[in-house]
N, C-alpha and C positions, 0 to 999 in steps of 0.2 A: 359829538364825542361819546354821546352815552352811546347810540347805533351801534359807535365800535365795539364799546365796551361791550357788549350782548352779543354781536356777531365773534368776538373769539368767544366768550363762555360757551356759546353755542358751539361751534370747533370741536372745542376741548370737551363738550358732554360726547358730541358723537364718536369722539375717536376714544373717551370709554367706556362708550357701549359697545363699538364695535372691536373691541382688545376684549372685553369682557364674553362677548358674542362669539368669537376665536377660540381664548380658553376653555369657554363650555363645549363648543364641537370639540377639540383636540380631546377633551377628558369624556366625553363619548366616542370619540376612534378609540381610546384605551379601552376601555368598560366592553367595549363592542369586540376589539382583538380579544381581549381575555375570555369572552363568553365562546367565539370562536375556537380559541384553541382547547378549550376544554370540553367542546362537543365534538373539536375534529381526536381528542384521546378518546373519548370516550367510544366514538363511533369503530376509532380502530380497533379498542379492543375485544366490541361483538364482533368485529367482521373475522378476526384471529381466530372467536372462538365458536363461532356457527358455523362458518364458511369449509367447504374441505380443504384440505392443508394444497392438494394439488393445484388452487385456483392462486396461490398466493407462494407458493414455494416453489423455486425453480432448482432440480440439482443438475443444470448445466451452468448455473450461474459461476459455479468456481470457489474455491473455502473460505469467500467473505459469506456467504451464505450458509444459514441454518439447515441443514440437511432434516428431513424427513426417518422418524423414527418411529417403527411402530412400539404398540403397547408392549411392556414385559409376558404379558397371559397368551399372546399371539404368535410371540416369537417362532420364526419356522427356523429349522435348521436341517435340511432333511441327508442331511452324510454324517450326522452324529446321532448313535441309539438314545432310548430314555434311559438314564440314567438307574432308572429301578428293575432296566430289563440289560444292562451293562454288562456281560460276557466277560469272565477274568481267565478262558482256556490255556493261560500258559503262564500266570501268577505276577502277571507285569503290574498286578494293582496291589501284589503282599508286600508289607514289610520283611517278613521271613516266607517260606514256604512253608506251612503248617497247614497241614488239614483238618476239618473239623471235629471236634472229637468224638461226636457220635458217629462219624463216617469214618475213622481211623481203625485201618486193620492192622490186628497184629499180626505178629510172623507166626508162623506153627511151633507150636507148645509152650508158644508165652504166657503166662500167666494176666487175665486181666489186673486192671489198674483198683478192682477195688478189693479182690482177694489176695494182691499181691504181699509176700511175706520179706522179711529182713534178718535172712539167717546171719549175713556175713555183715550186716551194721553198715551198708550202703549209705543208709539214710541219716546217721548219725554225723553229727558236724565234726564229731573228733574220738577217737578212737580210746575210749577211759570208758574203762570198769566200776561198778562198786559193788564192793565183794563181803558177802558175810557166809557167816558157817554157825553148821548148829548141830550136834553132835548130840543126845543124851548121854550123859555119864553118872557116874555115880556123886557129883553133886549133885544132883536133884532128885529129892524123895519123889516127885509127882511132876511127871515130866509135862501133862497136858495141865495143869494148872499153871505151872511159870511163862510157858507159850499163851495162855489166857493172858496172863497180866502183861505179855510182852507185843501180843499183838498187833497191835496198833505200831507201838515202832517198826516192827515190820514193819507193813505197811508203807508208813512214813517215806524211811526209805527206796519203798517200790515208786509209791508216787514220783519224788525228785527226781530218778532215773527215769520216767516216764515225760518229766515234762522236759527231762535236757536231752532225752535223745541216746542216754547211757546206757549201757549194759550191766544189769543189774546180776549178778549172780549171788542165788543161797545154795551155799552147797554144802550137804548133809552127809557125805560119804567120810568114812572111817580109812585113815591110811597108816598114819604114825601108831597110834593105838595098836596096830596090830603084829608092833615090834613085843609089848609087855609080854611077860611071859603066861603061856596061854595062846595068846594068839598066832595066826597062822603065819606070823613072819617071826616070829621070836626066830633067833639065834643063838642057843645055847653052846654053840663053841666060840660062838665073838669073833668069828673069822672074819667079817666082811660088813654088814651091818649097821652092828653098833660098840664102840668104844666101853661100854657100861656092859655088864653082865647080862643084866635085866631092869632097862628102863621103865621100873612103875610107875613113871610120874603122868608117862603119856596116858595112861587112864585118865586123866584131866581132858574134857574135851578141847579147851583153850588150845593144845597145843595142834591141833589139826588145821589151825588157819594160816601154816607155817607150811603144811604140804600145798592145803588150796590154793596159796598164797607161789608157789612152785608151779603149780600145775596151769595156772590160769596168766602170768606175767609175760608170760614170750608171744601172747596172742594181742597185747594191749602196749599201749605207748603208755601210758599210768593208770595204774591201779590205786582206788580208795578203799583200805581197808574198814571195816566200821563192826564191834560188840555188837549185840540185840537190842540191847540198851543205848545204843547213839543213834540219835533221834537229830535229822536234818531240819534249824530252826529257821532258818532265810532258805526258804525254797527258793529264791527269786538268782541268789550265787551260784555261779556254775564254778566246778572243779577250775576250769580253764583261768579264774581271774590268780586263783594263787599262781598258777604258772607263770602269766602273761606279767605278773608280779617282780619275778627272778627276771624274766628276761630286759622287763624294764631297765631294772638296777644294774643291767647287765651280770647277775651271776648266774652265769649260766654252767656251771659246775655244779649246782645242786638236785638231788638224783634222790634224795628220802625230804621229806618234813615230818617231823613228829610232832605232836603236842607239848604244852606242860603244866603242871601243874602248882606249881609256884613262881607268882607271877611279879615277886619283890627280888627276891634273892636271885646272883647269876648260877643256879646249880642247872645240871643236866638230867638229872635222873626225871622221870615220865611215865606214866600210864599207860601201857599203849592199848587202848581204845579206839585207838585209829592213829593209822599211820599211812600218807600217800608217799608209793615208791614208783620210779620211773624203770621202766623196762631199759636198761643198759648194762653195760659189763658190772657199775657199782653194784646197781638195785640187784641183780641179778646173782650175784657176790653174796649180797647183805644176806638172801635168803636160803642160798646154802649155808653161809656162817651160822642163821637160825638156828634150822635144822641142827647141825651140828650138834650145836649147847642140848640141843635138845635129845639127843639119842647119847648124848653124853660124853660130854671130854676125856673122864678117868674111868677106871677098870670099876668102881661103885658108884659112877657118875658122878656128880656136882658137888652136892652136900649132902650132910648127913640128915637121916631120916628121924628128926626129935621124938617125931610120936611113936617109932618103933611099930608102925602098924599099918605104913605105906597108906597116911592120910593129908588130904591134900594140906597144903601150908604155900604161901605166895613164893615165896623161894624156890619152888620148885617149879613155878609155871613158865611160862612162854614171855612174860615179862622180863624176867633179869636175863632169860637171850637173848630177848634184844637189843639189852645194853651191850653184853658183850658183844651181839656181833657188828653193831654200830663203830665199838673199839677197833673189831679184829680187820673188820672191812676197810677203816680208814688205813688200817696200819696194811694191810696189800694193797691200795694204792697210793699211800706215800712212806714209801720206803725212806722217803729223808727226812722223815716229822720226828721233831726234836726228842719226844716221848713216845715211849715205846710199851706194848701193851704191859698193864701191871703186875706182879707178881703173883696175886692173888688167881689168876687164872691158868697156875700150874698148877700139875698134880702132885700129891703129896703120896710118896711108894708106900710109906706106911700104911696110912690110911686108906688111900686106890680114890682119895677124892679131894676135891682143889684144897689147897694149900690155906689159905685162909678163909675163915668162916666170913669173909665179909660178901653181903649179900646184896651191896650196892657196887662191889666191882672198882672201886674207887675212881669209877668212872668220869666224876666232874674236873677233880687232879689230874686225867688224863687230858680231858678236851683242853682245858685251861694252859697247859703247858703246850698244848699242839696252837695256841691263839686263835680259838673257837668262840663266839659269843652268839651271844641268842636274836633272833629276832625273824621277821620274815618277811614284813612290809615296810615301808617308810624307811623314818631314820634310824632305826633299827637296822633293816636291812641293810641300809647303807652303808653304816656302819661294820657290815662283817666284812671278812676278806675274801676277795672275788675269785677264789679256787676253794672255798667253805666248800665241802661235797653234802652237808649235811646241816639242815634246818630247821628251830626248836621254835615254834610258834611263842610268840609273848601276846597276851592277852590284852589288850589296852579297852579302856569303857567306851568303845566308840565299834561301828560298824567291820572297821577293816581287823575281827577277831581270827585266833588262829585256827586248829582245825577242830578246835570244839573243847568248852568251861567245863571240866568235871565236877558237877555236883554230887555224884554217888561219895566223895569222899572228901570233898572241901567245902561245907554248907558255905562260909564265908564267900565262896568264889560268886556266890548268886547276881553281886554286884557287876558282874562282869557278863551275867547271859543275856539281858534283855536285846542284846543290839550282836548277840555269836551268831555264826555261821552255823555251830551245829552244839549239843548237849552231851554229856554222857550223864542218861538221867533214867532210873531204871522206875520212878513213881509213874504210876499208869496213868493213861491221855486225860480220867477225867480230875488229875491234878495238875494239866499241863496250865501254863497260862491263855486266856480267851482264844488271842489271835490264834495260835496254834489249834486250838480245838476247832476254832472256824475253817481253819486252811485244812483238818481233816478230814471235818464234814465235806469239804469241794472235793478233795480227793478221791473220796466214796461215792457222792454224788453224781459229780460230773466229768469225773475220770475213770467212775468206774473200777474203782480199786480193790480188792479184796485179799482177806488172809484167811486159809482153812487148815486145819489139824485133823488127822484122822492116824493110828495106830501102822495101819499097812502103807499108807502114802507119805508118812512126815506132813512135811509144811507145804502150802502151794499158796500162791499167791503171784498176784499181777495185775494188769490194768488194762483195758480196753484201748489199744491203739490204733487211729485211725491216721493213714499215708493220706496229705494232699496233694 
């Protein structure tokens, strides 16, 4: 019994030795495949990368096969040039046809491109003048000292027209003046001329910006009128935004802007220190009406001469004509405005001179009843009615100013320059504020700006303009 018992223990050790004997080959066939396939990767991939590609790459194989590619540096192409020796003989590689500039011939008698001039304003983006005048007269005891102190505004204004592209005119020529008597156009029979015997007033050079003003408008789409004394303070504004202003609002009826100088109350009367007029039948209207006032309505002209010794007095200047002809113009183009020009701008037979000494024209009572109101941007402007032929800047404390804060005669208005378009400010540059004084120095500097006075020459002045 016990034999048995030993004969199967015996059995059953051998059969787990030999299970146990089993699993340890079986787990060296693994260990032995694994060591295999990782020398059969390895081996293939020196042989990839020693071996030439021709011993292992076949391209008749068909596009399961990796085709053979040479290097980028070897590349042959031999029916295409290099690129750096590329022939363009018929311009199939230009975007435009242009040739080079050094190699660009001109036609015969064209001016090269760096002496080239701009008589006729080619170059300019828009066809706006800015126009002053300067006349000595018998205001001034010492005609080269007030040019001293005004210099600079010159200036000024050569700069702005320099940086927008504008046609700057200073024109010194005498034309009206030469009605006075004395002069080589007086007219002592009155036949043709002038309405006035003998307009003394025009000794005042002021009134001469009313011929220049004539002579220079049919050449320009708008003209900016500007004193010695109006000094451009935002260089950076061009004339174009007050227009582009109107056209917003859609009023496109308006053909003058003037200034003003009361910027509380709705009256009409103004300075005019600047006044921008557009070249059309009104504008063009307005400055005949000028004129007019100016060579004189009645057989002794306007008003009467206080000081008996034909010396100047405001009354008498180029200012209260162009109230009246602001009146007289609106009244020839609208024949059906409710008010009609005031009485005060008839003549009185007795006297040979207007009817009433009033030297405001009662011209606010005139607009007022036509339903005229002030304004020129915003809601202001939109506020006017959309056939207005004519527009009164209102001053607001903010950027969108009108065409310039008169400080020569309202200290209070100061409040309202820091952030204007333009000044009427007759205190010399080194009273101006900083910024200004710095944007003068640029304009000397680096624009090259200059003003000279001399006896035989008048005034000259301009600025180094360079065409790109």
């Amino acid at each position: 019994m016990n034999s048995i018992f030993v004969d199967i223990v015996d059995q059953i050790s051998l059969l787990i030795l030999d299970t146990l004997d089993t699993i340890n080959k079986m787990h060296m066939i693994r260990i032995t495949t694994c060591f295999f396939a990782l020398f059969f990767t390895l081996f293939s991939v020196s042989l990839f990368t020693f071996l030439p590609k021709s011993m292992y790459l076949s391209p008749e194989k068909g596009e399961g096969y990796i085709r053979a590619v040479p290097k980028l540096e070897t590349l042959k192409d031999p029916g295409v040039p290099k690129l750096e020796t590329l022939k363009d003989p018929k311009g199939a590689f230009r975007h435009s046809n242009i040739s080079k500039l050094e190699n660009l011939e001109y036609p015969k008698g064209a001016p090269k491109l760096e002496t080239l001039k701009d008589p006729k304003g080619a170059f300019r983006h828009s066809n706006i003048a800015v126009l002053s005048t300067f006349i000595p007269s018998t205001m001034w005891s010492d005609v080269s000292k007030e040019i001293k102190k005004l210099s600079d505004h010159i200036l000024n204004r050569e700069c702005y027209c320099h940086l927008w592209n504008y046609e700057c005119i200073f024109n010194q020529t005498t034309e009206m003046g030469l009605y006075v008597e004395g002069g080589t156009r007086y007219d002592k029979d009155n036949t043709s001329t002038s309405k006035a015997k003998n307009p003394w007033w025009l000794q005042f050079a002021g009134w001469e910006r009313v011929a220049h003003l004539q002579a220079a408008l049919p050449n320009y789409d708008w003209i900016l009128y500007g004193d010695l004394d109006y000094i451009i303070k935002d260089m950076s504004r061009p004339i174009e935004s007050f227009i582009r202003e109107f056209e917003l609002y859609g009023k496109n009826d308006i053909h003058v802007l003037v200034p003003r100088d009361d910027n509380v109350r709705n009256i009409f009367a103004f300075s005019d220190f600047s006044v921008l007029i557009k070249n059309s039948p009104f504008g063009r209207r307005l400055v005949e009406n000028w004129r007019a006032f100016g060579m004189g309505l009645c057989p002794n002209g306007n008003f009467e001469d206080l000081s008996k010794k034909q010396r100047y007095a405001w009354q008498h200047s180029d200012q209260v004509g162009l109230w009246y002809a602001l009146m007289k113009t609106h009244d020839d183009f609208r024949v059906d405005s409710p008010a009609k020009l005031p009485d005060t701008v008839t003549c009185n037979k007795t006297s040979g001179l207007l009817k009433n000494r009033n030297y405001w024209l009662d011209m606010t009572n005139y607009f007022r009843k036509n339903g005229y109101t002030v304004g020129n941007y915003g809601i202001t402007l939109n506020e006017i009615d959309d056939h207005q032929m004519i527009a009164w800047s209102k001053t607001h404390n903010d950027s969108m100013s009108g065409l310039g804060v008169n400080l020569n005669k309202f200290p209070d208005a100061k409040k309202f320059a820091f952030n204007a378009f333009a000044l009427h400010n007759k205190k010399p540059s080194n009273q101006w504020d900083r910024e200004m004084q710095i944007e003068l120095g640029m304009c000397k500097k680096v624009h090259g700006c200059s003003v000279t006075w001399n006896n035989a020459k008048g005034i000259q002045t301009g600025c180094k303009r360079n065409f790109y």
